[in-house]
N, C-alpha and C positions, 0 to 999 in steps of 0.2 A: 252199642250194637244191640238191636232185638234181639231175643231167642223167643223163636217161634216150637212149641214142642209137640209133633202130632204124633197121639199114641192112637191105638188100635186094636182089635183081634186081627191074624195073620188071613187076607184078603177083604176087608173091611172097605178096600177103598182108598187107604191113605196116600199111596201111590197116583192115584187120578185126581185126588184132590192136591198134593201136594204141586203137580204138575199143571193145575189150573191156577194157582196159587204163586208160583212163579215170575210169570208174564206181568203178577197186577203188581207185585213187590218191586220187582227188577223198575216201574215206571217210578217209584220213589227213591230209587236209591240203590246202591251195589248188593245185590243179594247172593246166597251161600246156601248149599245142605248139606247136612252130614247123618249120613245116615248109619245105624248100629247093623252089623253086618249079621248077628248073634251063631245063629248055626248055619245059614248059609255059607256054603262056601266059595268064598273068591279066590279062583283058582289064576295064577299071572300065567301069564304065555310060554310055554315051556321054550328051553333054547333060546329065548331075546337076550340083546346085551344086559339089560337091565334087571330081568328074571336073575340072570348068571351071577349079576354084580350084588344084586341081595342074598341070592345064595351064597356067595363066596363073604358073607359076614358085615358088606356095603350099613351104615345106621342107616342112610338117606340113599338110595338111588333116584336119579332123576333122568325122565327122558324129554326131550324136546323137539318138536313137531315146527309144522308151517303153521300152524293155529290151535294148539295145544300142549300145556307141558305137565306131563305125570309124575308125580312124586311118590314114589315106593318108602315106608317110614316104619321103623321096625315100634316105636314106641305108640302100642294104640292108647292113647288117652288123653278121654276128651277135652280137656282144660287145657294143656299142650296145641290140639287143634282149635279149639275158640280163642284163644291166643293169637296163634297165627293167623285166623279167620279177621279179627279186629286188629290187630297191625297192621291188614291187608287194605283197612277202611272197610271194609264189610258194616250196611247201613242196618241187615238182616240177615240172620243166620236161621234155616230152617231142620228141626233136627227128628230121628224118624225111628221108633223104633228103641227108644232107652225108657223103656217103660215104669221101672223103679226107681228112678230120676225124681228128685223132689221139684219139681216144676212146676206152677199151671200150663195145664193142658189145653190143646185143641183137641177133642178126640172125635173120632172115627167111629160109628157108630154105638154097639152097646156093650160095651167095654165100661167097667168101674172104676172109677178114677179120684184121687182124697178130691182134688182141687182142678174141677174143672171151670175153663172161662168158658167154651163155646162147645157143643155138640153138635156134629153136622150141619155147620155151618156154610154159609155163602164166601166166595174167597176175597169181594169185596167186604165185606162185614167185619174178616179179619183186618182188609188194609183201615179201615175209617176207625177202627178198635184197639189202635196201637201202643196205648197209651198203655193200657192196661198187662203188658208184656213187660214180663222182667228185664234190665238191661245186665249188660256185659260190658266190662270195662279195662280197659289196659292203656298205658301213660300215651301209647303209638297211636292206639285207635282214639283218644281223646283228642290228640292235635290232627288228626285227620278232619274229625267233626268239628273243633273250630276253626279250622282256616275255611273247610266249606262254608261254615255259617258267615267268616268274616268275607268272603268272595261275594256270597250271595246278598250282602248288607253293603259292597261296598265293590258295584260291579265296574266302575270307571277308574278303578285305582290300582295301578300294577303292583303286582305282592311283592315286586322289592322294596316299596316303600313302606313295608310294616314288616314287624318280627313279633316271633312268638315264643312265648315261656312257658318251661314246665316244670312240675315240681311235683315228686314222689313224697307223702310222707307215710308214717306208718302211725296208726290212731287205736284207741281203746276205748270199749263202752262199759262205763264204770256201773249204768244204769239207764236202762230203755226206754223205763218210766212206766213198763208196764204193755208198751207196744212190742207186737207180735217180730221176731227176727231180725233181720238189716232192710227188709222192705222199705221199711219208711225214709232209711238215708237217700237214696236216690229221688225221691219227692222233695224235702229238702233241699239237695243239693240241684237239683234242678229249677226252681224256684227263686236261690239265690244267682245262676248262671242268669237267668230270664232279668234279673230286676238290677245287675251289674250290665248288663248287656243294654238292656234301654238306658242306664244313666249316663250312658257314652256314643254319642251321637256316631263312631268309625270305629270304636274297640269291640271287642268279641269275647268273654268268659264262657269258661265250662269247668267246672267240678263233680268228676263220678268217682264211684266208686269200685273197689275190685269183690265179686260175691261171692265174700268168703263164708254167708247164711246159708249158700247152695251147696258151695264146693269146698267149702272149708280155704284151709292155709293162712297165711298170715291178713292180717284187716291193715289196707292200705287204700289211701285215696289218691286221688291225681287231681290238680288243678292246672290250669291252663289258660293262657291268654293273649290273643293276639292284640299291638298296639304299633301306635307311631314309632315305640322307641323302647328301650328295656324297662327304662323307669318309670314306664307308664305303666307297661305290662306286668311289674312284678309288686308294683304297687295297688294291678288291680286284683292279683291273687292274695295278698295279703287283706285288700279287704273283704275279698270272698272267703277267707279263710275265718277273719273276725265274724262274719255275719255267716256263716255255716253254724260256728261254736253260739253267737247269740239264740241263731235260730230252734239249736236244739236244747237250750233252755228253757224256751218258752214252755216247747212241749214236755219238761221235767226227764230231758234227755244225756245224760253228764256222759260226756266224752273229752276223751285228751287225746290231742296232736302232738305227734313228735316228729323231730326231723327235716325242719324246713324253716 
């Protein structure tokens, strides 16, 4: 999952850009915003069921519509919601307003910023610039992204006919080699998903990472792969897992995997 991060001064704009921004995302993929509410206040609807049920101590109240379902959530924190956002399949998450966020930025007019990708930009310019956006990763939201990709690689074949594997492990970077953060894992591991993925004329890889260089917590990776059969599939995480650990030797990268 992208994180798109648009920061701002308070009527800069972010809101209309955000808003045009939307439409071209949503044509690639399932898109998301979350936005940081900071002193605005969001006041819920006095006297509704669901007002009542979070007052009276509810973690979650939830309401359900003929085309809409609202979730009241007493724990504001955003790792929790990007979470849920990419279990959800979310292909982009757009997020508004967390200003001291260690992110690159979009930003919104003249606002200072450590690490900006784009200032006042075109919202096409974001969609064709994707690459260049941090990803977001959870074990849910990675088998999401490859069975799309194995549907979309293998559109005449009903998905009962393949299954897919997944696998948590938890890893340690003994030495970076000198390279700035976890930035560079997800180049990598994308890289080796790309060149497993073409040695298999109907399978699908993908290995991300969770960005614990952003958000901290524990450094855990997810790999995954859809195949004709288990043996296929967990034979082709094991050689995505060899050629991750070759891969970051090259670049004088010493990591250990555990757990899998």
């Amino acid at each position: 999952m992208k994180i798109i991060n648009v920061t701002g001064h308070s009527g800069s704009g972010k809101t209309t850009f955000i808003r045009h921004l939307i439409p071209e995302l949503i044509k690639c993929g399932p898109t998301a915003t979350i936005k940081h509410l900071g002193h605005h206040n969001f006041a819920l609807e006095p006297g509704k069921d669901t007002t009542l049920f979070h007052e009276g101590g509810a973690l979650i109240s939830a309401g359900i519509g003929s085309d809409k379902t609202v979730y009241i959530c007493r724990n504001p924190d955003l790792n929790e919601t990007l979470d849920y956002l990419c279990d959800r399949g979310m292909s982009y998450v757009l997020i508004e307003g967390f200003k001291t966020l260690n992110l690159p930025s979009v930003v919104i007019g003249d606002l200072p910023a450590r690490h900006i990708l784009f200032r006042n930009p075109d919202p096409k310019t974001i969609v064709h610039s994707m690459s260049v956006f941090p990803e977001y990763a959870t074990k849910k939201g990675l088998e999401h992204e490859v069975w799309k990709r194995w549907k979309a690689k293998n559109p005449d074949t009903p998905s009962d006919q393949a299954i897919i594997a997944t696998i948590a492990a938890r890893f340690d970077v003994k030495d970076s080699g000198g390279l700035p953060g976890g930035m560079i894992f997800p180049a990598i591991a994308g890289d080796v998903s790309d060149e497993l993925s073409r040695a298999d004329t109907h399978a699908v890889t993908g290995i991300s990472f969770r960005a614990w260089w952003v958000f901290g917590g524990i450094k855990e990776l997810y790999s995954s792969a859809v195949a004709s059969g288990h043996e296929s599939a967990f034979n082709l995480i094991n050689v995505g897992i060899a050629l991750l650990e070759e891969r970051c030797r090259e670049k004088k990268i010493r990591i250990s995997i555990e757990g899998w």
